[in-house]
C-alpha positions, 0 to 999 in steps of 0.5 A: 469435515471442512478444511477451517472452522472459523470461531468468532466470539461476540460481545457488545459488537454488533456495528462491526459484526455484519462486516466480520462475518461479511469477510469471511463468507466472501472469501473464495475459498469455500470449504470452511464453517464459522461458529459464532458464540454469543457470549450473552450479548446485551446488544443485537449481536444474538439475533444477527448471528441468527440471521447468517445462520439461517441464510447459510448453513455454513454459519452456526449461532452459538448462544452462552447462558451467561457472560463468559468472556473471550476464552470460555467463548472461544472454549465454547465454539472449540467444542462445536469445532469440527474443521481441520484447522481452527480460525479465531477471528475477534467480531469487530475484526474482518479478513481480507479477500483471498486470505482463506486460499493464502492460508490454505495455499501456505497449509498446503505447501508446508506439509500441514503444520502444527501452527501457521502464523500469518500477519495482520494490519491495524485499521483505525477509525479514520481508515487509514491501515498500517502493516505490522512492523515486525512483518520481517519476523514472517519471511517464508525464505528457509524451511518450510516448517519448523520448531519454535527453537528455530526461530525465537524471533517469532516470540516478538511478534503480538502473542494473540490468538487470531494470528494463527491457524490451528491444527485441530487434531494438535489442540486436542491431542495436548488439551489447550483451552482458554482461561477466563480474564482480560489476558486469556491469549498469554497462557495459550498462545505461549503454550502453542507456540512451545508445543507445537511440532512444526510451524510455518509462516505466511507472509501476508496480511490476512486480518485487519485488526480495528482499533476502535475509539472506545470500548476495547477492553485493553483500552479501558481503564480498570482494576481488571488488568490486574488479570495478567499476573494470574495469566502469567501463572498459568503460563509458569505453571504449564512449564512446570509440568513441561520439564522439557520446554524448561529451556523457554523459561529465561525468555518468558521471564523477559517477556513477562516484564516487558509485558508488565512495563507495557501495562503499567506504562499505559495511561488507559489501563490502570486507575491512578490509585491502583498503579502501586498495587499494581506495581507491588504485584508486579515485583513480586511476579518477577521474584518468583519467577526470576530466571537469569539468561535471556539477553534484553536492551540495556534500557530494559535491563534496568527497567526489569531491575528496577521492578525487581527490587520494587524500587517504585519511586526510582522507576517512576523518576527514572520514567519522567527523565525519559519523558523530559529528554524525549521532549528536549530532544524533539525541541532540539531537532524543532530549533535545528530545523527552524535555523537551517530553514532560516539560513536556507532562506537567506540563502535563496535570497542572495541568489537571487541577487547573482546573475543567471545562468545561460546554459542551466536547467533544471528538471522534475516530475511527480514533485522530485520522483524518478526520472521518467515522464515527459521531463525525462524525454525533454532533459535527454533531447535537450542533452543531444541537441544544445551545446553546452547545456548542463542539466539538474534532476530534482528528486528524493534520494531514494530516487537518485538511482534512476537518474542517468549518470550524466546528470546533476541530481538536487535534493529538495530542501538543500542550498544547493537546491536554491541556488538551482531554482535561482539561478537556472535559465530553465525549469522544466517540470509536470508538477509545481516547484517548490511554492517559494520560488521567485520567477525571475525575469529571463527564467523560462519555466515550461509545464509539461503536464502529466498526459491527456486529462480524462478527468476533471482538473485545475480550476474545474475542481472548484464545484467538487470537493471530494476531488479537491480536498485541501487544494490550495486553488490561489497558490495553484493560479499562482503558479500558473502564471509563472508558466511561460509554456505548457504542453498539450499532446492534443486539441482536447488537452489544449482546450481542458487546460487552457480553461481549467488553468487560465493564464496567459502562457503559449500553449505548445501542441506538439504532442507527449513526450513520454510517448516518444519510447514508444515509436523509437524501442525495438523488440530487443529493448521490449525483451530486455524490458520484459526480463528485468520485470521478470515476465516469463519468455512466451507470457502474455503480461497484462498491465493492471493500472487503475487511477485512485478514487477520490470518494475513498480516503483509503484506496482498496482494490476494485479488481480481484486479480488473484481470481483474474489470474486463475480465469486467464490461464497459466499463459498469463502474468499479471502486472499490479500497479493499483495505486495507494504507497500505504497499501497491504497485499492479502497474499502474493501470487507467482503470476502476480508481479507488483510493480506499485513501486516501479518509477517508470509508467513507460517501461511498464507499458512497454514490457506488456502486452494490454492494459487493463484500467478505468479513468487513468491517462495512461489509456491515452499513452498506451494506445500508441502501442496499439495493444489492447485496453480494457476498461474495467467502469464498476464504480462509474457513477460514483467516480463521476458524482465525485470528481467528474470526466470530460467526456463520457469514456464508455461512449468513445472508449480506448477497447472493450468496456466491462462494467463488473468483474464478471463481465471482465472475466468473461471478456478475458475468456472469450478473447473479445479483449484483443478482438476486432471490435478492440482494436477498431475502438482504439484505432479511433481513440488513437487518431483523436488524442495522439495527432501528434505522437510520432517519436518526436514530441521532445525534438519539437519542445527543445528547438522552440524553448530552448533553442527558439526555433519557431520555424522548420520544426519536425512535422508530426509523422503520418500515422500509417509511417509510425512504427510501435514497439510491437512485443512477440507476444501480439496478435499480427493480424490483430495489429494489422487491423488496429493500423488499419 
């Protein structure tokens, strides 16, 4: 008896079919079966489900004699059905890596429940994925388990079937099967739902629900629709004959009009001739089934009274006013916007006019993000060594609270905004400011860059339009030649981006600033650092830090880490910084700390113990901590043909090379990952492409800009001098020979 029996109903999908089954024969939990019902499929959807049958005995093809629909489908698969807990799974949907075992996991630790809701993401055509916004309905704080009294908030959630897992032994002991028609989830999932004993949630994504272009059918537009209504019977009939869930029946009325608003409010469903019938059918839904008591919106109350009373031409005005005022409304805030950009502008021009500022200076990276980066280490310096110096840290309010309190913090977009880019003597940043500013003669602009460029960059990009995109390669030459420094952390750098940014600002080759933390924190700050990322005492914390993929207009994880961290052992953590804001995590492991969000790049590196990455440039930073790197190159070819490298990284590599997950795997457990081998690659790495990090980049880059000093300026540390933050965690003798 296998632990899940997967149902997938198919039906006209057979472009998506291969990738639905595809997710789940991946999954690395093994122990479940898939039951693939052919609802007498016009399409090729038959003869695919043959084919995984015949090539894994864990897939059985179901074929129907007739057109059936989606719940005598799903009937039919429920019948052949003999794992423990049932799985519906729609053939143009998929499931993400891991979410069998998260699903099996939350089973587990919830005392095998009746029902286990889990979330989803809807994926459009486009690739783009965005999470359910009622994701905190699923928060696992509290019981384990429980009854839907409990928590009624869950009613909100999509009342769909493919949401759940199912106690087998629970759907057959109350005899739940599904209805034929368009709406066959509404009289089974509410019935589940009131019924089931114990339920209990997972809070992580687990499907990914496609919305295709055309051809789902709640998307198309017919009298079909009209199916909700014999639905909602059901739904009421099945109370009826369950005295004691009586109480469920206010919230089912308002759920029921919410429902019917929503329908008829679509403009995709419903013919236009049909649109009043369905309205009448509606009112007289709501009449019979009428129960007082459910509190709802002040909007929905009148939406549900209108339809009450059948007052057709009154909802349908008072639905036009809504769309006249939301249209009002979004032109009220478009002529706001225009007058305030056009006073901001005015603004910025009279400022420009007033005299500048001596001692001011402005700092920004990643285009108003935290405070960190090279910009950081300069502004603190700067701080330290000019009198009277009065520094401004541009950034997004959400990233005001890394800002030190001594510093000024501008948001973009404000007056005082442009009277800081006007005004200011200097303006320091690792990006591009705002494209409107004027450079002033007597401003300085310094560029610092965001580390040694492994891949391609600047103008180079001109041949590679996967990389490229929509990059606006005039205004970027513009902004070039508003530099007056750039820095550079080593010869290679000097010579990429002297090319690759041509202009004629001076190049300062002092080294990364950014990298000073890493000669200059003890072993205390690496514990506090630890701590507060919540890296357990004695682990070995591993920073995962891929770079996006260009190729890929939605960045997926290349790395199972979940897999990853059953290999390494529970000696181990994890830290997850995979880039992507918009990304949906399959499931949460405890050894697993997501840090996507973390502003700092530094702390991070400090608070590890190796990094694992491909093309990132971080490498070239982190080595200066002489631990270990391991390169993880699966997709080499592709990222080459897309966006390109300066040199070839496999050939002269930070640490050891893995050029598949397996091959990853086994470096971890054979712990070639911080061998000799290891550390004698990144001792070579470090003395090519950090000559110059030595804990005193940013005391070089204040007395030349700011103070002007051209001459006595701190000659770079001999590398056998520096010091590293080395945490308890590394290996000495390892350490010894990375120095050596």
């Amino acid at each position: 008896m296998p632990r899940f029996t997967v149902i997938v109903p198919a039906f006209r999908v057979q472009a998506y079919l291969h990738a639905c089954l595809d997710s789940v024969l991946s999954q690395s939990f093994k122990d479940f079966e898939i039951v693939v019902v052919d609802d007498c499929s016009p399409d090729a959807c038959g003869p695919i489900a043959d084919e995984y049958a015949r090539r894994d005995p864990r897939v059985t093809a179901l074929h129907l004699p007739r057109n059936a629909g989606l719940g005598p489908a799903r009937n039919a698969g429920m019948e052949r059905a003999t794992g423990d807990y049932l799985i519906f799974l729609d053939g143009d949907d998929t499931l993400l890596p891991e979410s069998l075992q998260a699903i099996a996991d939350r089973i587990g630790a919830t005392g095998d429940p009746d029902v286990l809701m889990y979330d989803y993401a809807r994926t459009y055509w486009s690739g783009r994925s965005v999470r359910n916004v009622l994701a905190d309905r699923l928060d696992e704080r509290g019981p384990a388990s429980f009854r839907l009294a409990d928590r009624p908030e869950l009613l909100h959630l999509l009342m769909v079937v493919w949401n759940k897992a199912y106690r087998r032994s629970f759907v057959e002991a109350e005899g739940f099967t599904f209805p034929p028609g368009y709406y066959e989830d509404t009289p089974w999932t509410y019935p589940v739902l009131m019924s089931a004993g114990s339920i209990a949630v997972l809070d992580a994504v687990c499907v990914s629900y496609r919305q295709r272009r055309r051809g789902n059918i709640l998307s198309t537009t017919s009298e079909k629709h009209f199916d909700i209504f014999d639905q909602y019977d059901r739904v009421f009939a099945f109370l009826d004959a369950r005295p004691e869930l009586d109480v469920w029946r206010p919230v089912l009325f308002r759920r029921m009009l919410d429902h019917f608003c929503a329908v008829h409010a679509s403009p995709d469903r419903l013919p236009r001739p049909s649109r009043a019938a369905f309205f009448r059918r509606a009112t007289a839904s709501c009449r019979r089934y009428r129960t007082p008591g459910a509190p709802a919106p002040r909007r929905a109350r009148l939406r549900h009274g209108l339809l009450r009373l059948g007052a057709r031409r009154t909802y349908r005005a008072l639905a036009a006013t809504r769309r006249i005022g939301d249209g009002l409304r979004r032109g009220a805030a478009a002529l706001r916007r225009a007058v305030r950009g056009a006073a901001l502008r005015a603004h910025y021009r009279v400022q420009l006019r007033l005299p500048l500022r001596p001692r001011d200076a402005v700092f920004a990276a990643s285009g108003g993000g935290a405070y960190a980066g090279s910009p950081a280490a300069i502004e603190a310096k700067a701080r330290d060594l000019v009198p009277g110096l009065r520094t401004t840290w541009i950034c997004d309010p959400r990233h005001a609270r890394t800002v030190p309190p001594a510093i000024r913090t501008l948001t973009p977009g404000t007056f005082a905004y442009g009277s800081a880019l006007a005004r200011s003597t200097y303006l320091v940043n690792d990006a591009a400011f705002d494209r409107r500013l004027v450079k002033r003669r007597g401003q300085v602009l310094l560029q610092t860059h965001r580390g040694t460029p492994l891949r391609t960059v600047g103008t180079d990009l001109l041949d590679r339009p996967a990389a490229a995109r929509d990059t606006d390669f005039e205004q970027m030459l513009r902004d070039v030649d508003r530099w007056d420094f750039a820095l550079s952390a080593n010869p290679h750098s000097t010579l990429v981006r002297e090319r690759a940014y041509p202009s004629g600002y001076t190049t300062l080759e002092y080294g990364s600033p950014r990298n000073d933390v890493y000669h200059r924190a003890g072993p205390a700050e690496v514990a506090r650092l630890r701590e507060t990322l919540g890296i357990p005492a004695g682990a070995t914390a591993l920073l995962y830090a891929p770079a996006p993929r260009d190729y890929r207009r939605v960045q997926r994880p290349a790395l199972d880490l979940e897999q990853l961290i059953r290999v390494l052992g529970p000696q181990f953590v994890i830290l997850d910084r995979a880039p992507g804001s918009s990304r949906t995590r399959t499931a949460t492991h405890p050894r697993i700390i997501d840090v996507t969000g973390h502003p700092s790049p530094e702390t991070l590196a400090l608070a590890s113990d190796a990094l694992i990455t491909d093309y990132a440039s971080l490498m070239f930073d982190y080595v200066n901590l002489d631990r270990p790197v391991v390169l993880h190159l699966d997709d080499i070819e592709a990222h080459e043909a897309a966006r390109g490298t300066y040199f070839d990284i496999t050939s002269f590599p930070p640490g050891v090379v893995a050029r598949s997950q397996d091959e990853l795997f086994d470096i971890f457990a054979t712990d070639h990952w911080r061998g000799s081998r290891s550390a004698q690659l990144r001792a070579a790495f470090r003395a090519r492409f950090c000559p110059y990090d030595d804990g005193n980049a940013a005391e070089r880059v204040v007395r030349r800009v700011f103070l002007g000093e051209t001459d006595g300026l701190p000659l770079p540390v001999p590398p056998s001098a520096r010091r590293t933050a080395l945490p308890a965690q590394q290996n000495t003798a390892e350490a010894r020979v990375g120095q050596s």
